[in-house]
N, C-alpha and C positions, 0 to 999 in steps of 0.2 A: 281165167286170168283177167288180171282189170282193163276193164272196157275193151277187152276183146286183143289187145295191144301183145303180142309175145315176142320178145327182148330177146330170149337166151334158151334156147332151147337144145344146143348140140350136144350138151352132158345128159341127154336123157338116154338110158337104156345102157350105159357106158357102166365099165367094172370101177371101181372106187379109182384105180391111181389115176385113170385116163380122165375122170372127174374132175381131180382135183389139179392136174397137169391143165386143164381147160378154164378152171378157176385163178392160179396163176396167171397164165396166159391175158385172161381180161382184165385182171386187176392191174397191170403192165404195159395194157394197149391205151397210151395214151390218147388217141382219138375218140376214145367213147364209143364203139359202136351199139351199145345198148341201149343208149340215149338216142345215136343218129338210127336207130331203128323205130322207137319210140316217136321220133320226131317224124322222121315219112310217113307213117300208119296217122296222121295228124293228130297226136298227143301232145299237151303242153308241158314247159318245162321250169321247174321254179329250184334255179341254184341258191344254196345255202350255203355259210363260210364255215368251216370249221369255231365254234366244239360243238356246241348242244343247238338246234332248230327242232320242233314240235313239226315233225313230218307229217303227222296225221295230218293238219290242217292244209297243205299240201293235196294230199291224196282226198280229200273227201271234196276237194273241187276239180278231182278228176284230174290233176296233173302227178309228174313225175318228180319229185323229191329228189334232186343232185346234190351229191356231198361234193362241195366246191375245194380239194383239199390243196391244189396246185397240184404238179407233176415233173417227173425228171425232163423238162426240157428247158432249152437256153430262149431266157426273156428277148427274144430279138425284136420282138416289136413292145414290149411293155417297160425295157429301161429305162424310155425316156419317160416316163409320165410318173417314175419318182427320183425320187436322190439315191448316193449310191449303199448307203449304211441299212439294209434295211434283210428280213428276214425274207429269204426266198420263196417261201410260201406264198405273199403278198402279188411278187412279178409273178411267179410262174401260173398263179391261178387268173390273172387276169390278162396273160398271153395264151392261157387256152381259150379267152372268149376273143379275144383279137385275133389268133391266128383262123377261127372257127370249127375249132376242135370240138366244142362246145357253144350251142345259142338257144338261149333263153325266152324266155316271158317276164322271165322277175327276178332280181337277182336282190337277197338279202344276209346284211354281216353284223354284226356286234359290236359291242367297245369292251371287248375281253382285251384290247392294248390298244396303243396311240394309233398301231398302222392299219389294224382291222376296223379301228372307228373309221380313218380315213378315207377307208376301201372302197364305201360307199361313192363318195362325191366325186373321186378319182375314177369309179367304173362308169357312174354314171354320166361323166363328160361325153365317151369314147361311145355312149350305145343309148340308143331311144327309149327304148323298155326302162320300164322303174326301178332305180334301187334303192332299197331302203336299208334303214338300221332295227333290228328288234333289238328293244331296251329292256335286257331281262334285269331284275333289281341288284343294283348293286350293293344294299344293304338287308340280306335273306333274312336276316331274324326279327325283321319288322313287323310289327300288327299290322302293318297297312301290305305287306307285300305281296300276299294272296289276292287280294280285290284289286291291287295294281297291276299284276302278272294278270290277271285276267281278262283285264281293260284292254290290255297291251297284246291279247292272242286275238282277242275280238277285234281291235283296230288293222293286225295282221291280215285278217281273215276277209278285212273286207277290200284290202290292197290287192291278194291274192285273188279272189273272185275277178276283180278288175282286169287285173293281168291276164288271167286264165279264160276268163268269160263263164266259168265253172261257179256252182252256188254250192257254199258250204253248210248243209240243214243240220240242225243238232242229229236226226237220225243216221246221217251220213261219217259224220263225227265219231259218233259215237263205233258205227261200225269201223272205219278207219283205228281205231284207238284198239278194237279189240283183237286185230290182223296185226299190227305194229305190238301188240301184248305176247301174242303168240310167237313174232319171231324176235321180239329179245327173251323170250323164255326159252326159244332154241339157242339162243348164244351162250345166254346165262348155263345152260347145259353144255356150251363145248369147253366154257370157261371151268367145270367144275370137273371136265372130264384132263384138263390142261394142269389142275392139280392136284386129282388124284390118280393118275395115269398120264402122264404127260408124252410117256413110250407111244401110246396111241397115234399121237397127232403133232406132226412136226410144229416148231411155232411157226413157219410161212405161211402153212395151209390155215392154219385155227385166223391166222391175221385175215387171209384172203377171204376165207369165210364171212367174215364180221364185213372187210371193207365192201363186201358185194353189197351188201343189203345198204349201202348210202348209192349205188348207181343203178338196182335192179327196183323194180314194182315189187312192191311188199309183200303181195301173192308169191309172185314167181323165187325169193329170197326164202320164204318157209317150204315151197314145195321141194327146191334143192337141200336145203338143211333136213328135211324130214327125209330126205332120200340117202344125206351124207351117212346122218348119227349114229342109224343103227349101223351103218357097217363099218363106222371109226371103232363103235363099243363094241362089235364082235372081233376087231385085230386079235392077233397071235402074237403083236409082238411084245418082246421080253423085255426087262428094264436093264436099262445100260448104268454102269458108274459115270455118273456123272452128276457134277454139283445141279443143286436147283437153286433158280435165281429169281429175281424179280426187274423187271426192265421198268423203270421210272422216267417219265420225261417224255412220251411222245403225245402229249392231249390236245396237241395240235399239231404242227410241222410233223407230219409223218416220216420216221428214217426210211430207205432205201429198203427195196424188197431184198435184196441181197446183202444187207447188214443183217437185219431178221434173220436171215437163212445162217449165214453164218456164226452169227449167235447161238442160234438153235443146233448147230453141230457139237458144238463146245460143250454147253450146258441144257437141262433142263427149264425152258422160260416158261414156270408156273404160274405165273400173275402180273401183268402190266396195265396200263393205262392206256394202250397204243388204241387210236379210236374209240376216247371215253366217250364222246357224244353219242355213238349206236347205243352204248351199253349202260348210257345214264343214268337212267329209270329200273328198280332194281326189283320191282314188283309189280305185279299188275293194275294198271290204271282204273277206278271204278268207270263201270259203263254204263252204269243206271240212274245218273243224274245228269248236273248241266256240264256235259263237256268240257266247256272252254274253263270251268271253275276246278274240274275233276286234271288238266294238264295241267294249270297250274301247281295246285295240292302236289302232285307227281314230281312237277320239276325240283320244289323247295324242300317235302317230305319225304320222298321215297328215291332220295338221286344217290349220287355216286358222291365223288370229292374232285376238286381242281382247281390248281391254281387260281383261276379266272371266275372262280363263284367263292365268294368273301360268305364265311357262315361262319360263325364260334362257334356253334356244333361239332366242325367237321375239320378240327387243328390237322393241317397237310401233316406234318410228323407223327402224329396218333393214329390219324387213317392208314399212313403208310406201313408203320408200324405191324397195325393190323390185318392189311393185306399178305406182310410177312410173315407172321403167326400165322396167319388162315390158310397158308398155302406152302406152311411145314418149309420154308425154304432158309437156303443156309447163307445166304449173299446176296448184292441189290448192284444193277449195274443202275447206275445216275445219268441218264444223255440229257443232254439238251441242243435244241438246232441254234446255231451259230445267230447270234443276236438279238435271240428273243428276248426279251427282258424278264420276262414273267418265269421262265422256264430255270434260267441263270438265277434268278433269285431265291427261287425254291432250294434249287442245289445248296445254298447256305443253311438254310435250317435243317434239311433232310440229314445232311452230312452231322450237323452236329448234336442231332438225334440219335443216325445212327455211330458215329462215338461214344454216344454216353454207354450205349445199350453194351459196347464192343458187338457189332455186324457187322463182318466185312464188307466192303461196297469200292466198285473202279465207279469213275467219273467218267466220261467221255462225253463230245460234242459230234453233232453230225449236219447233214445237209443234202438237198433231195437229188443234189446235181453229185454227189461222191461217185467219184471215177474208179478209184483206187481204196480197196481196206485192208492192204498186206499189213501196215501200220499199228491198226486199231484188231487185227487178227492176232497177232503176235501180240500185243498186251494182252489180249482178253486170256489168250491159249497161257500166258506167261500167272497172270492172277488165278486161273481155274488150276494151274499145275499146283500153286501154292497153298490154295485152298486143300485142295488133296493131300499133299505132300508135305507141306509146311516148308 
């Protein structure tokens, strides 16, 4: 395991449900304790904001890669250091470093929107450690955008060394890039086992899966998946009537583990976005050249789609489209977390895409503090009856 460090080890030797009953379990405990294990054994720790960070660089200066995503707890000490209109994600993730659920070496965010540029100058008031901005291009189909993006991993890299005290060699790189290859190849596998057997794998478990590999060492993430898959793909179980859907809308504010779950009752969730930044990169990175040139190629060439990355390539309504078709499914539920901007604005075009096409599709809004879903239950169960039933 890397550099000797073992996080998560109590799912070893366990039958599949008790696994994934433990996979749950972490993905919930909002304390971190994989990280506060990580952090005793004297490992350093470099949080990242939600969507997309190049983890590898990360990991080849010996530190631990934290998906920074917030958490279902109330901002009691982070209210005050913004205004009140603001997406929960924003407090909740920087009352997990205040309350010290969470401490770092380095903490870095984006200008994917007004409040995650800000995230930056606003964390780093509150804590000594550095926080920076990585400036992924805001205009992706540029001839200049490759040799920028790779200015911009290298000026990273040497932020992170700083922080870490960790040296990032192209050979260390390079290995980092081909362990992060391997285990978004085992996702990209639970995702194709999500639509064409979706009876396999509840959507909570396939979420919990995916979100481990943003709080576990990159090792310890593919030796769990390589222990999960084969005995998702040997299940017995049979397929239920029940619509297939597509969940759109969580590429950042992540919904409630128990909206997923409940979702996942109703219907088959064949294809979503939920934690697009693990599942970015949609092939494997070359490892025989200069790295830091080979993640950029990755990020601009071989990525996913999102709001928050501006490409004419990759029109959100065509993409989505296409996740639709690809994933045989009959309806799109739309969320978006309460105030996002980016999120809320997608919903106008996707909606009037999918009218042109006629695919049905419910709208819905959520947030990481939802107490209650009797509400948004009874829609969801009320739209899948009518799908059926007409």
């Amino acid at each position: 395991m890397s550099y000797g460090i073992r996080t998560f080890d109590e799912w070893e030797g366990q039958d599949l449900d008790e696994v994934l009953r433990l996979c749950r379990d972490l993905v919930e405990d909002v304390d971190f304790p994989t990280v506060k294990r990580w952090r005793e054994a004297g490992g350093k720790v470099v949080g990242h904001f939600q969507v997309y960070f190049p983890q590898e660089l990360a990991h080849a200066a010996g530190a631990l890669p934290l998906k920074i995503r917030g958490a279902p707890v109330e901002p009691t000490h982070s209210d005050s250091r913004f205004g009140s209109y603001l997406c929960s994600i924003i407090k909740t993730s920087l009352e997990l470093a205040l309350s010290k659920r969470v401490e770092l070496e380095l903490f870095v965010t984006h200008p994917i929107c007004d409040a995650a540029r800000n995230l930056a100058p606003i964390w780093g008031r509150n804590f000594e450690y550095p926080c920076q901005i990585l400036y992924l291009p805001q205009h992706a189909n540029s001839k200049h955008a490759p040799s920028y993006l790779r200015d911009e991993y290298d000026r990273l890299a040497e932020v992170i060394e700083q922080a870490t005290g960790g040296t990032i060699t192209p050979d260390a790189l390079r290995h980092s890039i081909g362990l992060y290859n391997r285990s978004r190849a085992l996702m990209r596998a639970l995702y194709d086992m999500k639509r064409t057997t979706p009876w396999k794998v509840a959507a909570e478990d396939a979420y919990c899966l995916v979100s481990l590999s943003g709080v576990l060492p990159v090792e310890e993430h593919i030796a769990l998946m390589e222990y999960v898959m084969p005995q998702l793909q040997a299940r017995t179980a049979r397929e239920e009537d029940r619509v297939r859907v597509i969940f759109e809308g969580g590429f950042c504010e992540q919904p409630p583990l128990d909206l997923i779950r409940s979702l996942g009752r109703s219907c088959y969730v064949v294809d979503d976005d939920l934690l697009i930044g693990q599942r970015w990169v949609l092939s494997d990175i070359d490892t025989s050249g200069d790295p830091l040139a080979a993640l950029a190629h990755a990020y601009l060439e071989q990525s996913s789609y999102s709001p928050v990355q501006h490409d004419d390539r990759k029109l959100k309504e065509a993409m989505l489209e296409q996740r639709f078709d690809g994933a045989g499914a009959k309806a799109v539920v739309l969320a978006a977390a309460k105030m996002c901007e980016p999120g809320l604005e997608e919903q106008v075009a996707y909606t009037q895409a999918l009218d042109k096409r006629g695919i049905p599709f419910f709208v819905s809004e959520f947030e990481e503090n939802m107490s209650s879903f009797s509400q948004l239950e009874l829609q969801v169960e009320t739209f899948v009856e009518n799908l059926l039933f007409g």
